[in-house]
TORNU-880444 format. One record per residue: x, y, z of N, C-alpha, C in turn; residue number from 1. Coordinates in Angstrom, 3 decimals, always signed. Layout:
BEGIN
n.c1:X, n.c2:Y, n.c3:Z, ca.c1:X, ca.c2:Y, ca.c3:Z, c.c1:X, c.c2:Y, c.c3:Z, k:NUM
...
// end
This chain:
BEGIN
n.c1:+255.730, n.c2:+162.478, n.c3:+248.551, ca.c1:+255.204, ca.c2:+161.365, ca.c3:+249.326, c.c1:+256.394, c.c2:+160.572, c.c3:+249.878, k:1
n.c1:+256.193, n.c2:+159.890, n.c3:+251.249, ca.c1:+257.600, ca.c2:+159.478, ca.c3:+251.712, c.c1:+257.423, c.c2:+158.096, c.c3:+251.349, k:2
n.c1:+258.939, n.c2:+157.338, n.c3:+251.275, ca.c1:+258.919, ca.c2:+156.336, ca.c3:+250.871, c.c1:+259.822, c.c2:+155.435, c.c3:+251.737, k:3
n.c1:+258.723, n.c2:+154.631, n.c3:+251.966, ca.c1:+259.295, ca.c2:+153.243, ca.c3:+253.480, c.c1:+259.917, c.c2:+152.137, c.c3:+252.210, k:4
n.c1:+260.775, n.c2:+152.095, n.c3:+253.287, ca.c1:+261.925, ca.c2:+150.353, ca.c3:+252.387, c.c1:+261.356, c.c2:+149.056, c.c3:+253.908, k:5
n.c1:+261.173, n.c2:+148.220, n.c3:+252.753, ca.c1:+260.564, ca.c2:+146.742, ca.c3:+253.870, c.c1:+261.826, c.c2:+145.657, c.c3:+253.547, k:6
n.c1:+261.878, n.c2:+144.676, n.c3:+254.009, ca.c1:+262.165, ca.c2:+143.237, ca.c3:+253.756, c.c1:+261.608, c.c2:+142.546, c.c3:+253.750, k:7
n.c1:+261.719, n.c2:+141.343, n.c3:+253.145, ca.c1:+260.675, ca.c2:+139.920, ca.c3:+253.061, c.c1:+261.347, c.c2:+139.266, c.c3:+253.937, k:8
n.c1:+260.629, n.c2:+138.810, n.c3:+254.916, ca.c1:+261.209, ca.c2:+137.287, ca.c3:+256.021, c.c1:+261.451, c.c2:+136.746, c.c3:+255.024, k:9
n.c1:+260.761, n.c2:+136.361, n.c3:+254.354, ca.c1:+260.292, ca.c2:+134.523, ca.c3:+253.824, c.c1:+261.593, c.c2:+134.614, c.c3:+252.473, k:10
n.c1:+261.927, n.c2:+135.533, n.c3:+251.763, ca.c1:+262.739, ca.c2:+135.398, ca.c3:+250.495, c.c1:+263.886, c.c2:+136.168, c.c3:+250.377, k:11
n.c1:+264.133, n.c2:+137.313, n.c3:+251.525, ca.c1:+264.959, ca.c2:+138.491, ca.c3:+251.594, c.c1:+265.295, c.c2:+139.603, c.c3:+251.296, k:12
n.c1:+264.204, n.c2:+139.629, n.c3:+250.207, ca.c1:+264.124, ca.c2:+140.616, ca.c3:+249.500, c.c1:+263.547, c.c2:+142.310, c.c3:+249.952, k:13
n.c1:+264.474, n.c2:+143.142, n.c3:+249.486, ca.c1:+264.189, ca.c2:+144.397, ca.c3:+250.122, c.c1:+263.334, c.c2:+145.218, c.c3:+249.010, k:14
n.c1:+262.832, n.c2:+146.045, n.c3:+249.549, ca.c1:+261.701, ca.c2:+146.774, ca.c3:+248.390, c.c1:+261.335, c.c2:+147.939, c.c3:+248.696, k:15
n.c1:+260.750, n.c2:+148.998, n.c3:+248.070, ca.c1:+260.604, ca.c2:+150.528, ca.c3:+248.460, c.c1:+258.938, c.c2:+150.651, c.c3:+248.383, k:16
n.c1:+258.294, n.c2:+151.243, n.c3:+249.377, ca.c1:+256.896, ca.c2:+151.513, ca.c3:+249.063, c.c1:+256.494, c.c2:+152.980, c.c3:+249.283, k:17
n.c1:+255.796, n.c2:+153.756, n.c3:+248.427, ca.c1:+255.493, ca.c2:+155.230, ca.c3:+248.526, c.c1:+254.200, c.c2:+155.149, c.c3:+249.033, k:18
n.c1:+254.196, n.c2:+155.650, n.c3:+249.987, ca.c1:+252.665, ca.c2:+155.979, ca.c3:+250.768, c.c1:+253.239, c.c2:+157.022, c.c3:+251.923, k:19
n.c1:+251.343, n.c2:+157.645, n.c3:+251.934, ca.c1:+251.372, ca.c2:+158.955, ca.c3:+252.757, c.c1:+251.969, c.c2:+158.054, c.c3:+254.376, k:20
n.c1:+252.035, n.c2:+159.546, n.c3:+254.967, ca.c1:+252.421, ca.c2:+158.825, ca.c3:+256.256, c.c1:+251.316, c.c2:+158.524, c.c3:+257.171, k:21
n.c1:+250.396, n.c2:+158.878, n.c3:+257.138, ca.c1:+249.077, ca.c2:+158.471, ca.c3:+257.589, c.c1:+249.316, c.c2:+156.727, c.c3:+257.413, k:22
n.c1:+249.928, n.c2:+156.031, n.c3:+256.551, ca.c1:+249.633, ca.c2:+154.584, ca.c3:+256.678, c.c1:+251.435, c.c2:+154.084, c.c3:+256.492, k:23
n.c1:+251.926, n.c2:+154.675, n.c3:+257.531, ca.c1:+253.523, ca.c2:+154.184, ca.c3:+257.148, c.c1:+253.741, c.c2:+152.980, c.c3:+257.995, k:24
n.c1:+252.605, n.c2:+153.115, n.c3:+258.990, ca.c1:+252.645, ca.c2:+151.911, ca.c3:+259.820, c.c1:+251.932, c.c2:+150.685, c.c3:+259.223, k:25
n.c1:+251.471, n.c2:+150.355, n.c3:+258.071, ca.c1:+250.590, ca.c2:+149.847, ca.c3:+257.447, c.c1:+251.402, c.c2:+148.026, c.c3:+256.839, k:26
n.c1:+250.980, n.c2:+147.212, n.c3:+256.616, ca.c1:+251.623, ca.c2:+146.124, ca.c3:+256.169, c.c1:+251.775, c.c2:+146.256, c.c3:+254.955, k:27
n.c1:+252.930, n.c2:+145.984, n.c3:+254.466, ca.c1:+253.623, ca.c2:+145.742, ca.c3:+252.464, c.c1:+253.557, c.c2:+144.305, c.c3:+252.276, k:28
n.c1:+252.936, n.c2:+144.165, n.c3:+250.917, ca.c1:+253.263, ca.c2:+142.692, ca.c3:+250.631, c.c1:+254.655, c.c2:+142.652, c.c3:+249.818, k:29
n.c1:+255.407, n.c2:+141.710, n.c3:+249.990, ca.c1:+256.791, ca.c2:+141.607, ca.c3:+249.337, c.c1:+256.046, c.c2:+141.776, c.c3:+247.932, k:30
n.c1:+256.854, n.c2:+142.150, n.c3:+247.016, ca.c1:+256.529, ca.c2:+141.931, ca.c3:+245.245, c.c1:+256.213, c.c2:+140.596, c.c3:+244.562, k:31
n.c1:+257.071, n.c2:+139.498, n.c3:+245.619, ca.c1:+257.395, ca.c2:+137.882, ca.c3:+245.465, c.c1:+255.627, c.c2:+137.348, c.c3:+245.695, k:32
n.c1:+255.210, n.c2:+137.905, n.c3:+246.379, ca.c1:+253.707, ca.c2:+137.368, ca.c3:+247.061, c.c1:+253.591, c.c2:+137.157, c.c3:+248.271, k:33
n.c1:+254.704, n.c2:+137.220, n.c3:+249.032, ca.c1:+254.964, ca.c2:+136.370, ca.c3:+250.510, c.c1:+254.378, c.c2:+137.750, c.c3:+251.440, k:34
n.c1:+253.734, n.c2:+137.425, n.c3:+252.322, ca.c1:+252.648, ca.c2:+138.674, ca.c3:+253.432, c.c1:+253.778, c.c2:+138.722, c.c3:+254.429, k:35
n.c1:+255.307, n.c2:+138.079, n.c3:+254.562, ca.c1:+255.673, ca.c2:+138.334, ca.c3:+255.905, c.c1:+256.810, c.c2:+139.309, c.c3:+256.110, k:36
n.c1:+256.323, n.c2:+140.859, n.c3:+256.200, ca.c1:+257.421, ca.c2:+141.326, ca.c3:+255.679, c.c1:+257.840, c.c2:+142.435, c.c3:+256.592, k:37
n.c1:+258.508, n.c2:+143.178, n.c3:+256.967, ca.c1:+259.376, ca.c2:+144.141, ca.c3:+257.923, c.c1:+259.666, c.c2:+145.518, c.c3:+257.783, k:38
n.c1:+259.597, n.c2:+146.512, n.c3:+258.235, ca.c1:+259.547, ca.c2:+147.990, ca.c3:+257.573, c.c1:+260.650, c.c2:+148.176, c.c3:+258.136, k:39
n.c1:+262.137, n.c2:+148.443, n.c3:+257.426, ca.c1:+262.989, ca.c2:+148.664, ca.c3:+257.537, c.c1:+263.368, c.c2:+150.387, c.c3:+258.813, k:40
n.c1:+264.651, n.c2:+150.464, n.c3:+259.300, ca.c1:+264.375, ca.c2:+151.724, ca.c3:+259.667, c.c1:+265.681, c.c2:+152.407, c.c3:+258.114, k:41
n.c1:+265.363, n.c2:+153.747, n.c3:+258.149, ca.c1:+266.091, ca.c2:+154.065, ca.c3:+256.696, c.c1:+266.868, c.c2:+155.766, c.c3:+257.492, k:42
n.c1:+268.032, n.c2:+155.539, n.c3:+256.886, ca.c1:+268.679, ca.c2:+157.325, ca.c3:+256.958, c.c1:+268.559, c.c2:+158.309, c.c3:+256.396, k:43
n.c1:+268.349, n.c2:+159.260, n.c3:+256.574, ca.c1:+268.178, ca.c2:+160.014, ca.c3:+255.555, c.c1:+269.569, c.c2:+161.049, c.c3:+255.608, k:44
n.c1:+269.818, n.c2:+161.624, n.c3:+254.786, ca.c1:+270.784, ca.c2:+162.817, ca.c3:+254.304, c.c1:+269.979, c.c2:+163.597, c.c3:+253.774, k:45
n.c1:+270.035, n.c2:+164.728, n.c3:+253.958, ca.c1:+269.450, ca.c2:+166.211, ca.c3:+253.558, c.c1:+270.956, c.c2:+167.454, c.c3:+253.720, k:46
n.c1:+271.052, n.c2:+167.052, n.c3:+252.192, ca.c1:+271.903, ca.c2:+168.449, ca.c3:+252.085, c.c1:+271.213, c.c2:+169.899, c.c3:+251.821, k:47
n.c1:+271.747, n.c2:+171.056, n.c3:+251.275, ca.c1:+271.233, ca.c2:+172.047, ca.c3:+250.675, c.c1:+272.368, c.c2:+173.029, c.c3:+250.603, k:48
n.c1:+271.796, n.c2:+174.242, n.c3:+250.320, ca.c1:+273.124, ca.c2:+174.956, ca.c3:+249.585, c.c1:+272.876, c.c2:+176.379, c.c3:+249.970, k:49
n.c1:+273.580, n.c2:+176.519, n.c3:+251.423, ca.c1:+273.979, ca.c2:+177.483, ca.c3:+252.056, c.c1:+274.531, c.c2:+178.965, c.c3:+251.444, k:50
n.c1:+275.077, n.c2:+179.924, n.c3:+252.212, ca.c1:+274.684, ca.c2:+181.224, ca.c3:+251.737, c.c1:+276.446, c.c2:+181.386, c.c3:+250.935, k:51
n.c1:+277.167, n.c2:+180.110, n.c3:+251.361, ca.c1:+278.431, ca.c2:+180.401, ca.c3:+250.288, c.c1:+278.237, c.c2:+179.499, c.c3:+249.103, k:52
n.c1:+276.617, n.c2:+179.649, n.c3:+248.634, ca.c1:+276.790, ca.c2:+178.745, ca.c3:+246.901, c.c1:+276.870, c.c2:+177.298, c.c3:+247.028, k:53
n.c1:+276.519, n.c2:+176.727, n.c3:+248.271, ca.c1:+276.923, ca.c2:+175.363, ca.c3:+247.944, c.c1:+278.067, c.c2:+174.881, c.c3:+248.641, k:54
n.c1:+278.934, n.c2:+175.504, n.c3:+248.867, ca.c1:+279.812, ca.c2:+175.144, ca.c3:+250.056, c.c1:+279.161, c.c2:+174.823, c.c3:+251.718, k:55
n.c1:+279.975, n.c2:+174.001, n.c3:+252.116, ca.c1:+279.392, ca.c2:+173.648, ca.c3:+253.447, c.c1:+279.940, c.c2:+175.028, c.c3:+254.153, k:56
n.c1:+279.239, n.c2:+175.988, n.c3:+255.440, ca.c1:+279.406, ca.c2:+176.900, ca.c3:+255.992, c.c1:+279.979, c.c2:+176.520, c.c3:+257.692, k:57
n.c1:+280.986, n.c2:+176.557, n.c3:+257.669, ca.c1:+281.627, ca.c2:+175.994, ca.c3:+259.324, c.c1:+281.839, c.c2:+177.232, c.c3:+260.094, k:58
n.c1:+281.801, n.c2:+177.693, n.c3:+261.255, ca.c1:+281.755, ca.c2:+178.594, ca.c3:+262.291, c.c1:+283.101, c.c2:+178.355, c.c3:+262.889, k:59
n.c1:+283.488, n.c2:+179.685, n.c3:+262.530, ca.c1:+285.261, ca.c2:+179.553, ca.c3:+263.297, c.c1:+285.325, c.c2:+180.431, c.c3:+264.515, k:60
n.c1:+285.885, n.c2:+179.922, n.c3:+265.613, ca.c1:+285.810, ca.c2:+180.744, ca.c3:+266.751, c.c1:+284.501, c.c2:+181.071, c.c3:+267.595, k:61
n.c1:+284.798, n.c2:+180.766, n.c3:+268.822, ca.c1:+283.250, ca.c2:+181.765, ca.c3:+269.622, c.c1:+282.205, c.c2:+180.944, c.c3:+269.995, k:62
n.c1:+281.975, n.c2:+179.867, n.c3:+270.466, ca.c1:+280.986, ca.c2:+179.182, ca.c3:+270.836, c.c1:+281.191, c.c2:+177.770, c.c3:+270.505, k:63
n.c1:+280.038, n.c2:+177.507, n.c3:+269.454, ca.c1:+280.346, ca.c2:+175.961, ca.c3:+268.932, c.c1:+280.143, c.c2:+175.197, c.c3:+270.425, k:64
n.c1:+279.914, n.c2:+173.504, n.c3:+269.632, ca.c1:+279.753, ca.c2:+172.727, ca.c3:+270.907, c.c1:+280.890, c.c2:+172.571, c.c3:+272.090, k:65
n.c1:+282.340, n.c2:+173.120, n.c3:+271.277, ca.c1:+283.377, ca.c2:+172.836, ca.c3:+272.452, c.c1:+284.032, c.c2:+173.995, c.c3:+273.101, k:66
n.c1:+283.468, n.c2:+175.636, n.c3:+272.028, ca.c1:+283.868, ca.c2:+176.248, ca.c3:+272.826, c.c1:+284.881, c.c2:+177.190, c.c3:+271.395, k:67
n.c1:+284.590, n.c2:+176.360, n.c3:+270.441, ca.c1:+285.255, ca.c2:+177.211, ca.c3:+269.091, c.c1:+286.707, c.c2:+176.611, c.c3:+269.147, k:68
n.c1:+287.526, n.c2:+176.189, n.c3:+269.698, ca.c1:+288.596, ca.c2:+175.751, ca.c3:+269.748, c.c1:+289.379, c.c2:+174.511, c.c3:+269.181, k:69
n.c1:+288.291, n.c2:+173.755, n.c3:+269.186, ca.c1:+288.821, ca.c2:+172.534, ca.c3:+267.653, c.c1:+288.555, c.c2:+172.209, c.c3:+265.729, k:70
n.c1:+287.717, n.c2:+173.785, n.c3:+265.872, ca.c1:+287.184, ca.c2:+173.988, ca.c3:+264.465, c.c1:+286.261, c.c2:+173.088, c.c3:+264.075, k:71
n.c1:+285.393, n.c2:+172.716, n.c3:+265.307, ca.c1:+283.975, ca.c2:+171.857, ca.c3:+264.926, c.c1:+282.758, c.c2:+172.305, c.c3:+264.315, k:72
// end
C-alpha cells in the first residue's frame, strides 16, 4: 500500500499516511487534531540487484545518451 507524507499548516508537523491510491487525493488530519493539512510531494529511490549480484551495471562504449564516450 503506498504511503503519502502530509504537513500540518497550523503546527508543522509532518506525518506519513498509508492508503490505497484510489484516495491519495483524499484529506489527512494532522495527528495534533488540526484539519489544515498538505500532501507533501515525496522521492522515491528504487534500487535492485542487477545481473552482476548487486553491483550497479554501466554500459561501456556504443551508444549511451552521448554517444558512449564519457562513460555515462
Amino acid at each position: 500500500m503506498p504511503r503519502y507524507e502530509f504537513r500540518c499548516r497550523a503546527c508543522g508537523d509532518t506525518f506519513e499516511v498509508n492508503r490505497p491510491m484510489a484516495e491519495a487525493s483524499a484529506p489527512a488530519p494532522c495527528p495534533q487534531g488540526h484539519g489544515d493539512t498538505v500532501k507533501l510531494l515525496s522521492t522515491v529511490a528504487v534500487t535492485g540487484r542487477g545481473a552482476a549480484g548487486g553491483r550497479e551495471s554501466v554500459p561501456t562504449g556504443g551508444g549511451g545518451c552521448c554517444g558512449g564516450g564519457c562513460g555515462c
